[in-house]
C-alpha positions as CSV (number, residue, x, y, z in Angstrom):
1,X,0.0,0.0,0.0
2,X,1.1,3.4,-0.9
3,X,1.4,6.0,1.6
4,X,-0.2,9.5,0.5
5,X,3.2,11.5,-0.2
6,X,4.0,8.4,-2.3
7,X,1.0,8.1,-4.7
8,X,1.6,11.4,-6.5
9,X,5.3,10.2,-7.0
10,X,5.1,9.9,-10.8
11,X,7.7,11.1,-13.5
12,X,5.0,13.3,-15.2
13,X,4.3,15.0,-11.7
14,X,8.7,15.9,-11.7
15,X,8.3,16.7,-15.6
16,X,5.8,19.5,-15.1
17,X,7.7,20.7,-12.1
18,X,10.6,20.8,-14.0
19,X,9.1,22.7,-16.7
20,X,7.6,25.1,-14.1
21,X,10.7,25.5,-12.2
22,X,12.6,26.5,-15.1
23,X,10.0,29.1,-16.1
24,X,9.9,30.3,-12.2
25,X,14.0,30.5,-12.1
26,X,13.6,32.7,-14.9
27,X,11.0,35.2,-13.7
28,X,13.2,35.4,-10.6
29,X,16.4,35.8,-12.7
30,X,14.5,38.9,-14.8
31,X,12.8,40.2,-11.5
32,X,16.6,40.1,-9.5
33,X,17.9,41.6,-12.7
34,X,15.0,44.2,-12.8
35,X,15.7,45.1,-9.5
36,X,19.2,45.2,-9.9
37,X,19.4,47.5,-12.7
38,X,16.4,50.2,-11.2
39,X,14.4,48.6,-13.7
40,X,11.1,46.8,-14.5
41,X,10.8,43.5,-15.6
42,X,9.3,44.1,-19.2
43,X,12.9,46.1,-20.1
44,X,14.7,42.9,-19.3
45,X,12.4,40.9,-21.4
46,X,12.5,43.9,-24.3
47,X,16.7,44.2,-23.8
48,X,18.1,41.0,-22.1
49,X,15.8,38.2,-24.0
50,X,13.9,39.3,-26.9
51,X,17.0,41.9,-28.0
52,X,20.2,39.8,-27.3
53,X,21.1,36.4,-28.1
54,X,24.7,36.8,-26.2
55,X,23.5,36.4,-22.9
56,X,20.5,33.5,-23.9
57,X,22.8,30.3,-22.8
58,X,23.4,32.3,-19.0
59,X,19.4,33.1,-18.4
60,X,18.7,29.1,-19.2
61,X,21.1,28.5,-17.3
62,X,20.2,30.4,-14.5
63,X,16.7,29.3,-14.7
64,X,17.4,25.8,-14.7
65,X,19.6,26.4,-11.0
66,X,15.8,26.0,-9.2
67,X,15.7,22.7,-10.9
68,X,18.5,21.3,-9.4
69,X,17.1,22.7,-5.8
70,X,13.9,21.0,-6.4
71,X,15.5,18.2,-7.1
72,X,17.9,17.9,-4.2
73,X,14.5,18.4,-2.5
74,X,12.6,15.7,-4.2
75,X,15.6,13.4,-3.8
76,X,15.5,13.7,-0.3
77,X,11.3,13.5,0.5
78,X,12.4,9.9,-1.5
79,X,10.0,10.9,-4.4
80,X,12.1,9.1,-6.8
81,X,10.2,9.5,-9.7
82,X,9.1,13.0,-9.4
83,X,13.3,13.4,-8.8
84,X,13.6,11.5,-12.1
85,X,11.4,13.7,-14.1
86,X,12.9,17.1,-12.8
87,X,16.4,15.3,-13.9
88,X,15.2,14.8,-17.0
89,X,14.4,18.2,-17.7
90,X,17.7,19.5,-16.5
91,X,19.4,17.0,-19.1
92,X,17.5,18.4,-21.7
93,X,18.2,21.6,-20.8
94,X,21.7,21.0,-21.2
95,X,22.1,20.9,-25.0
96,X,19.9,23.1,-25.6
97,X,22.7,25.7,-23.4
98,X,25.5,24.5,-25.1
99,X,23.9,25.1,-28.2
100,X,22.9,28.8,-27.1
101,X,26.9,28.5,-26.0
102,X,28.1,27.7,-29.9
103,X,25.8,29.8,-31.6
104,X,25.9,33.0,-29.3
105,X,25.5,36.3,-31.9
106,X,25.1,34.3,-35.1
107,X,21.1,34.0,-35.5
């Protein structure tokens, strides 16, 4: 029998929080830079992602940071699978960086 923290311990459950704590890490990367810079938030959007593909591979990358929190937290509540499916996002998030990496200013 399943105990109740384990019954929502699925790999689409750490998929979706992957997803979501990639897209969190980057509102609180744009807020922090917002704040940072005396700024609002729609100027980073407008300058930072939209207008420069130089820094692209460093905002993933800093929104996929939360993801390896959640998952050090996931590990450790033994939700293996949910652990799994945020792992999974950060390996695909990987490539996708060093792409950003190799292609940085050329599209």
């Amino acid at each position: 029998m399943k105990t109740e923290s384990a019954r929502y311990d699925h790999f689409a459950t750490g998929l979706a929080a992957g997803i979501l704590g990639t897209l969190l890490g980057g509102l609180l990367l744009g807020q922090w830079w917002a704040w940072a810079n005396h700024t609002t938030f729609q100027d980073f959007w407008k300058t930072v992602v939209l207008g420069s593909t130089l820094y692209r591979d460093s905002i993933l990358t800093a929104s996929t940071l939360l993801n390896v929190v959640l998952f050090w937290l996931a590990n450790r509540m033994d939700w293996e699978r949910i652990a799994q499916g945020i792992l999974a996002v950060i390996l695909l998030t990987v490539p996708l960086i060093i792409y950003f990496q190799s292609s940085a200013g050329t599209w």
